[in-house]
N, C-alpha and C positions, 0 to 999 in steps of 0.2 A: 852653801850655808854662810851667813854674814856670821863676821867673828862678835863673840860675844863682847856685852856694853860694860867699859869698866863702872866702878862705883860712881855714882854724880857728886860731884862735890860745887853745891853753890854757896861754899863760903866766899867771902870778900876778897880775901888772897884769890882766889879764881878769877872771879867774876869783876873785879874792879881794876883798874889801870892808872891807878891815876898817878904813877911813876911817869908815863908817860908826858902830861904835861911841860916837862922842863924843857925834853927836847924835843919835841914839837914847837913848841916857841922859838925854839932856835932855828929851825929849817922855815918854821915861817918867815923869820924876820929876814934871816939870809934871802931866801927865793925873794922877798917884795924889794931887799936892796939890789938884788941880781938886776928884776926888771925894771927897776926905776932908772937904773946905771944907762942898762939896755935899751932903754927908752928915750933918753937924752942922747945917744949915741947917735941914735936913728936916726933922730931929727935930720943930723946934720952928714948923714952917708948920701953919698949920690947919687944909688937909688934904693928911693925912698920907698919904691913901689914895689921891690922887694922884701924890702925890711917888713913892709906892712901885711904882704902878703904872708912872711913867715908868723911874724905876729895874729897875724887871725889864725895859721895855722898850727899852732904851739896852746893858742888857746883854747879855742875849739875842740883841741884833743883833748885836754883836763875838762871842760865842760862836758862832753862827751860823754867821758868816764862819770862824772858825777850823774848825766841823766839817764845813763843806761842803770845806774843803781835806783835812781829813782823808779823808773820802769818797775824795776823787781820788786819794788815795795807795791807799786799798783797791783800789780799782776799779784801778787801775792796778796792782797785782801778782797779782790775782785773775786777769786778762787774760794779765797777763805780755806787757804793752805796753810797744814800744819806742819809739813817737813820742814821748813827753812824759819821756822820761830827763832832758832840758833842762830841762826845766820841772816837776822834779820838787821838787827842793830848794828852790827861792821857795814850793812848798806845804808842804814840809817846817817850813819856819819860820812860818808861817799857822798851821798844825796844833798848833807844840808851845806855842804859846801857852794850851792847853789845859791843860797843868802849872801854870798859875796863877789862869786864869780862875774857878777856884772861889772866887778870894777874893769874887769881885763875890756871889757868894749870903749872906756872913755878914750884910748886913743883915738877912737874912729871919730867920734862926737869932737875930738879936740880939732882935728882935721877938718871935719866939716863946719866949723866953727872959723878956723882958717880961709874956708872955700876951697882946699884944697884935696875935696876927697875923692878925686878923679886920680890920684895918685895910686887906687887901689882900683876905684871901683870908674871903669872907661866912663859908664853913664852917668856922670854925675857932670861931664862937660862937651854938651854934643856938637859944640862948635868945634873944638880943641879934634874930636874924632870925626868930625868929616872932614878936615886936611885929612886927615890918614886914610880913610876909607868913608866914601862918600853912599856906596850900596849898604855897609854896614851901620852906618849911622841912621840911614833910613828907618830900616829894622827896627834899632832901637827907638826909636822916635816914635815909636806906633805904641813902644810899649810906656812911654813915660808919663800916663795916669797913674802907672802902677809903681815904675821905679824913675821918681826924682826924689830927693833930697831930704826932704820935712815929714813924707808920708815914710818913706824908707827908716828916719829916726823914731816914728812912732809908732811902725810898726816894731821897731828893735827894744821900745822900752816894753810894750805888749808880752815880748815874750819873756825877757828878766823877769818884767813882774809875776808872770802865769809861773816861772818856773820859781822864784824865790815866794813865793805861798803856798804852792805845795808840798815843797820842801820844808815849810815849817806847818804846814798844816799836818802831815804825815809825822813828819820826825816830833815836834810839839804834841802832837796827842799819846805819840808811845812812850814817852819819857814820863807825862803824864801819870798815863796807867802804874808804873815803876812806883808811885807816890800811894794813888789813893786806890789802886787794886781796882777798878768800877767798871764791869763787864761794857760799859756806855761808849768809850773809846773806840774796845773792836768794834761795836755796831756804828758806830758815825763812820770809822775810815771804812768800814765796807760799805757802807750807804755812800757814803762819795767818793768810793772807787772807779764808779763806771764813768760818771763826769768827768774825774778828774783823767779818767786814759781818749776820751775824746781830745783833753784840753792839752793834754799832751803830745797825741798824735797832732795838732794843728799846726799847733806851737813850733816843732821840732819841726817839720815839714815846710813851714813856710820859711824858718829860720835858715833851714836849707837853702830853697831858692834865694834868699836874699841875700847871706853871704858868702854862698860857693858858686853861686848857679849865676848870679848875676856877676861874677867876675869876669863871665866873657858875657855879654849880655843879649847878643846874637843866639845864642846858642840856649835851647830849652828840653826838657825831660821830665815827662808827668812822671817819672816813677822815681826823680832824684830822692824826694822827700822820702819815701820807704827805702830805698838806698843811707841815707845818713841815718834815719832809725835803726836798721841794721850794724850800721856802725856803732854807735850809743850802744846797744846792746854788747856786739863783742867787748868793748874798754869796758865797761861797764858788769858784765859779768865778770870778767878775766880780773878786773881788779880785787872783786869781792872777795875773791879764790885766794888773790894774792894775801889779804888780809887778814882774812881768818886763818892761814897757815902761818902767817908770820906771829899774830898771836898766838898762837899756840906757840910756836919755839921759843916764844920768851916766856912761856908758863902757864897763860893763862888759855880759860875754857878746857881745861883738861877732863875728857870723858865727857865733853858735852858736846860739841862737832866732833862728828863721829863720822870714820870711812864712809859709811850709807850717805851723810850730806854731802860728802866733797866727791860724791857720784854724778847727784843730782846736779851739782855745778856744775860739774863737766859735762853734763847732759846739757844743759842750756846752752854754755860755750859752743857742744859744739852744733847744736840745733841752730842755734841764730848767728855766732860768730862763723861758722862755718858756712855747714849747707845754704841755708838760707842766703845767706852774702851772695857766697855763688852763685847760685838760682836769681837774684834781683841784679848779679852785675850782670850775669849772661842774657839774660833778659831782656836789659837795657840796650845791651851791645849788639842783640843781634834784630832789634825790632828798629833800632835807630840806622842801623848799615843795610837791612833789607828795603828798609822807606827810602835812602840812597835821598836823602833832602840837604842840600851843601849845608847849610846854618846848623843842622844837625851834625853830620858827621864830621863835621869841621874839628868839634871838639876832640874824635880819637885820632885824628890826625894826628895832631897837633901831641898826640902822648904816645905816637909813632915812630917820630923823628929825632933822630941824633939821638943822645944821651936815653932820651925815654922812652927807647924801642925796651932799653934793658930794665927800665925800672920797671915797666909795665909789665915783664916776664917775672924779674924778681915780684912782683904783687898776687902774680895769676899762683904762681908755688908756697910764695910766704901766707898766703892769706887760706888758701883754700888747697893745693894738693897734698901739700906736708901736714900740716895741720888733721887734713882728714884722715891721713895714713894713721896716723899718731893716734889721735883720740876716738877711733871708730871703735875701739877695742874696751872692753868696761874697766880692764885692771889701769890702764894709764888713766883713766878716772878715777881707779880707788887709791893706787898707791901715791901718796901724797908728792915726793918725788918729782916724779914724771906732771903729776896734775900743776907744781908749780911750773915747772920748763912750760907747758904747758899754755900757764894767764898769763907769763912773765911774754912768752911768744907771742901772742894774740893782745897784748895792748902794744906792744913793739907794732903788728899787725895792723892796729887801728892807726897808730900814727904815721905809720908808711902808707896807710892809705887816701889820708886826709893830703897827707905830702902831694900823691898823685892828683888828690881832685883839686887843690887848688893853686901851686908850682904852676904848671904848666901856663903860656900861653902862644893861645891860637894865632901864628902870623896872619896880617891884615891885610894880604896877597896871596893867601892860598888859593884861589878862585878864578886866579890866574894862572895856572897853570893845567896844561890839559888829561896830561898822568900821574897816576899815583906815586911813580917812578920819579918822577921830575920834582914832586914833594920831597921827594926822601932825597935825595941828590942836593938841590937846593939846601935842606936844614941838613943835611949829614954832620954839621959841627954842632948843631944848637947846644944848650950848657943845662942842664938840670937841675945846676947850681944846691948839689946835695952838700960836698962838703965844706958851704957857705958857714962859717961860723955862728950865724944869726939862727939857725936850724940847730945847733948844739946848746947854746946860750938861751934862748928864749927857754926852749924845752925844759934842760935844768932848773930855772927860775919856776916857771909854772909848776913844774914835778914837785921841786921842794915847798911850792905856797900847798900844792893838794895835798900832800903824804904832812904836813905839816901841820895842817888844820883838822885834817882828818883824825890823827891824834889824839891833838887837843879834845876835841869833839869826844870821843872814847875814852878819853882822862875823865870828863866831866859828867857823863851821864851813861855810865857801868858798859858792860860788854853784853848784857842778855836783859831780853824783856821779860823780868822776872816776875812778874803777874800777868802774864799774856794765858790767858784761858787756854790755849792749845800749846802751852810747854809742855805736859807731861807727854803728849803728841807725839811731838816734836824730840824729844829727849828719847821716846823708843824706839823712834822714825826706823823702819828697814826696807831696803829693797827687795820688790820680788823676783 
């Protein structure tokens, strides 16, 4: 039996936040001074090609988060679901952080603007990498219709823009409805629901390959791009969770997210953060090591050796056997509790995993050696360079620009879509 629904109360005191505002400006301002610090920092570290890696990887993890909220908002008028009405608008405000999050790319454009953006990305100077390796530059060389320079920036503004318009296309029409009540909103975002999850599936997939996949740029994977969607989904649910429970401890939506929603979250979590991951990383792993193609498995090599034999173990348990142990069970989905350990685990989860796909790189004489044995032997020291300070520092900056804006965003335009046609729905919502 689901425990009964307390009284609804959508007075103001409930349903509006806008206490929030003051300090969310402050975590904003801090996080953008953090990275700015951190960024001039960089500049001048001596390697640079670290700092920048951890920079796309600090970023990417708050983008992440922000698109897998978007997702939910798709998926949820594509369905023309009424259980998450509640818990729509805490994704709302996740999502339209997406209207700025492209500023975090201009280091890359600053870089390439330098000529200097082979400091990240090997292909962007195939003379510099055939000193180094003269069969791997080959490789690439075959693929540079696709990845040189000028198409790689446009194809990067392609996806900010795709993703900073539906971000305000979705979030702008339900803030809308809030105003003039016009049943016309639901039916436009469901009418361009089904485009906009094509336009998203592209988007995030290509954005894949082009800033994780081509950091080694030998090395390829038709199934990365649903690999990084899965990821977006885990931060991306696991934060929503986070949010709507933290609103609730400070007061608000009281008797309106109700144990039955913070079910259904955990149900997503652990469908796509979980299972799913698993099923698309084992999938990857064992169809790329069964093909036994060196430019392929070059890549798990390379997250074999030295230090990242153990990150790779810590990944395979943090991500998907703890996790699943945890939340197979319905009660650590309804008891609020356990369901926070829970989001708070699985975006720790998603940024340990981003660490792994893009940290590592592939030595440029593995190919020379004739055993696996002789791999591991050889790099037995490699460095993983986890507790690099640039991995602690970027993180908090971006964390406090997300949790910051995010706020704000929920100061300004209430906690519930409170003319959404499917609230009362939504407000009974139980599980069966």
């Amino acid at each position: 039996m689901s425990e009964s629904a307390p009284a609804i109360n959508l007075t103001p005191a409930n349903i509006r936040a806008d206490a929030l505002a003051t300090p969310g400006t402050g975590l904003r301002i801090l996080g953008f001074a953090i990275l700015i610090i951190a960024f001039v920092m960089g500049m001048r570290t001596p390697d640079q090609g670290l700092f920048l890696r951890t920079w796309m990887q600090s970023w990417l993890f708050v983008t992440s988060i922000s698109l897998g909220a978007l997702f939910f908002l798709i998926v949820h008028h594509i369905t023309h679901a009424g259980w998450s009405v509640v818990v729509r608008r805490p994704a709302e405000a996740i999502a339209a952080n997406l209207q700025w999050l492209w500023i975090g790319f201009l280091p890359f454009v600053f870089y390439w603007w330098k000529g200097e953006l082979d400091f990240i990305f090997p292909w962007a100077n195939l003379a510099a990498l055939k000193e180094i390796s003269l069969a791997e530059a080959e490789l690439v060389a075959k693929k540079s219709a696709f990845l040189n320079e000028k198409f790689f920036m446009i194809r990067a503004a392609v996806y900010v823009l795709t993703w900073f318009v539906l971000a305000r296309f979705f979030v702008g029409n339900s803030v809308a409805q809030d105003s003039d009540g016009s049943v016309a909103h639901t039916k436009k975002l469901e009418k361009w629901a089904g485009p906009a999850a094509i336009l998203f599936g592209l988007t995030t997939s290509f954005a894949a390959f082009d800033w994780i996949m081509s950091l080694n740029p030998a090395w390829f994977s038709t199934m990365f791009g649903l690999y990084f969607f899965v990821g977006c989904c885990t931060g991306g649910f696991a934060y929503i969770g986070i949010v709507c429970l933290r609103l609730q401890s400070l007061g608000y939506l009281k008797g309106i997210i109700t144990t039955e929603h913070y079910q259904d979250i955990g149900k997503l979590l652990f469908a796509f953060g979980v299972v799913f991951w698993a099923y698309i990383a084992f999938s990857q792993y064992m169809l790329i090591w069964y093909g036994n193609i060196p430019e392929e498995t070059a890549w798990f090599l390379a997250r074999q050796i030295g230090e990242w034999r153990w990150i790779s173990v810590v990944l395979l348990f943090g991500h998907f056997i703890l996790p699943f142990l945890f939340l197979i069970s319905r009660w650590t989905k309804r008891w609020r509790g356990t369901l926070l350990f829970a989001c708070v685990w699985m975006v720790a989860a998603q940024w340990f995993d981003l660490y792994y796909l893009i940290q590592p790189k592939i030595p440029h004489d593995i190919g020379a050696y004739d055993t696996y044995e002789q791999i591991l032997a050889q790099y037995s020291n490699e460095s993983a360079h986890f507790l690099s300070p640039w991995n602690w520092v970027l993180l908090i900056g971006f964390m406090l620009m997300l949790t910051g804006s995010t706020m704000r965003r929920l100061s300004s335009m209430g906690l519930l879509c409170i003319k959404d046609p499917r609230l009362t729905e939504s407000l009974r919502f139980e599980n069966m």
